[in-house]
C-alpha positions in Angstrom: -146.8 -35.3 102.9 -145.4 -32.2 102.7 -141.3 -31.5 103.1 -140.7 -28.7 105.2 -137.3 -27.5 104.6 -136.0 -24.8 107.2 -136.3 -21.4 105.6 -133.8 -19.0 106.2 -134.1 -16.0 107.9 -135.3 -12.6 105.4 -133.3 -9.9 105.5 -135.3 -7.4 106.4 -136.0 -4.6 104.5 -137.7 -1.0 104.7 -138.6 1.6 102.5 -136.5 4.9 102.8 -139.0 7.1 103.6 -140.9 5.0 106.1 -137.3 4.2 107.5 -136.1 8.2 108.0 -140.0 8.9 109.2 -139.8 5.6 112.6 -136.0 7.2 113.3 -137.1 10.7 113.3 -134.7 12.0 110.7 -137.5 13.8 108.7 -140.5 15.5 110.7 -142.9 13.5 107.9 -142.9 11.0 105.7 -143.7 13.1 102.7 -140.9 15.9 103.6 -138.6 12.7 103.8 -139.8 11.9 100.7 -139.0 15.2 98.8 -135.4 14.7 100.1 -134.7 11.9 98.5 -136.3 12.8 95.4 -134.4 16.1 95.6 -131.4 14.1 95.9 -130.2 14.7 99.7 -130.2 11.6 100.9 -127.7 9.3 99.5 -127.6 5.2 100.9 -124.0 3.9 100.8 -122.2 6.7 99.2 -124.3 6.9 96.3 -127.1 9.2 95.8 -131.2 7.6 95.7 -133.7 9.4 93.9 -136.8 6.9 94.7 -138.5 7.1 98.4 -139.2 3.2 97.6 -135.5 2.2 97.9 -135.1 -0.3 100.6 -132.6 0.0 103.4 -131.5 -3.1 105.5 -129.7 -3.2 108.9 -126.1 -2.2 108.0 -126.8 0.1 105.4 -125.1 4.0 105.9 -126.8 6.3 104.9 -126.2 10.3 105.1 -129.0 13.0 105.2 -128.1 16.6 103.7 -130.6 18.9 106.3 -130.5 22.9 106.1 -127.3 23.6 108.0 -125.8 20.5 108.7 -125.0 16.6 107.9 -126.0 13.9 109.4 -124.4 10.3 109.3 -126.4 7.1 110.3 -125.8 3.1 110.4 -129.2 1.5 110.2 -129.4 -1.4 112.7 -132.9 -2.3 112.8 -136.0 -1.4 110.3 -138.7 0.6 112.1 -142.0 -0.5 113.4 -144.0 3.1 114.1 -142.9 6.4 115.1 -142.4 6.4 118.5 -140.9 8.3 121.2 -137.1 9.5 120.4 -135.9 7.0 122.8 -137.5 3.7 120.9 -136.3 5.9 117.7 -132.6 6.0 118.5 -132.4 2.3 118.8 -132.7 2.0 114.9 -129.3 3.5 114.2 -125.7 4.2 114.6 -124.9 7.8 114.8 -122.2 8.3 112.9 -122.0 11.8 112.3 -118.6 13.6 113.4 -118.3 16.3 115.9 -118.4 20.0 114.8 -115.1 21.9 114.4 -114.5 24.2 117.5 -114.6 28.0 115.8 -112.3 30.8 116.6 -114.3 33.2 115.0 -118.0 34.5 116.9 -121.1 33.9 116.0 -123.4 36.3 114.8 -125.1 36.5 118.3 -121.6 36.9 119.9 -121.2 39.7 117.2 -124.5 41.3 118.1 -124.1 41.9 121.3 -121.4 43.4 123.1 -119.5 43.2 126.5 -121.0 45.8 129.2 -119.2 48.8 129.5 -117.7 48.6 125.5 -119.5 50.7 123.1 -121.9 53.5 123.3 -122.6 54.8 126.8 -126.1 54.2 127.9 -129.0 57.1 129.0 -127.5 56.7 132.6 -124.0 56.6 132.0 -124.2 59.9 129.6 -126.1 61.8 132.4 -123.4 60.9 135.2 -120.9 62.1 132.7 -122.7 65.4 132.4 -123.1 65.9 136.1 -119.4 65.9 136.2 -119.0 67.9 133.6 -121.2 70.6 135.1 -119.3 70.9 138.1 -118.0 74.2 139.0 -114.2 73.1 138.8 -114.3 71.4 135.6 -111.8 72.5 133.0 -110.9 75.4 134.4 -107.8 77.3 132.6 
């Protein structure tokens, strides 16, 4: 006879990579795993160099991308890469809101209000046609 004793319940676990890949952090699995081994990904405050580390529910891990940071509580391991709806129900979002900027952008420094500036073809001919007017600057 064999004694069944009541197991408990795993904790379940997932790699990194695979974990980043099913929440849509990382457009592939491979580019996920070149973070990490590049070192910017870090798993509770501390940095992880191997895409095998496994993550559990609970676990906070912050992504370094190109121009910003993103801040994420696991709550459930992932399954497959689905939709981003299914996706966003594996973490927290943690991730603070961006400062509001006095300075403008570099699109807002680009381009310019209407009227400010150089004058346009149009406006430089109307200017002309008054200038060429028989009682212009007349001494």
């Amino acid at each position: 006879m064999v004694d069944k004793q009541p197991q408990s319940l795993p904790v379940s676990r997932q790699r990194l990579d695979k974990w980043l890949f099913f929440a849509r952090l990382m457009k592939s699995r491979s580019v996920a795993q070149k973070a990490i081994e590049t070192g910017d990904v870090s798993v509770n405050d501390a940095r992880v160099k191997q895409p095998s580390y496994a993550v559990k529910a609970g676990d906070r891990i912050i992504v370094s991308l190109e121009r910003s940071e993103r801040i994420v509580r696991v709550i459930l391991p992932g399954h497959r890469r689905g939709p981003y709806e299914e996706a966003r129900l594996l973490y927290d979002d943690l991730t603070p809101a961006p400062l509001a900027r006095d300075e403008r952008t570099a699109f807002e420094q680009a381009t310019r209000e209407r009227g400010s500036g150089r004058p346009t073809k149009k406006e430089r001919r109307d200017v002309d046609r008054l200038q060429s007017g028989p009682d212009w600057c007349e001494d």
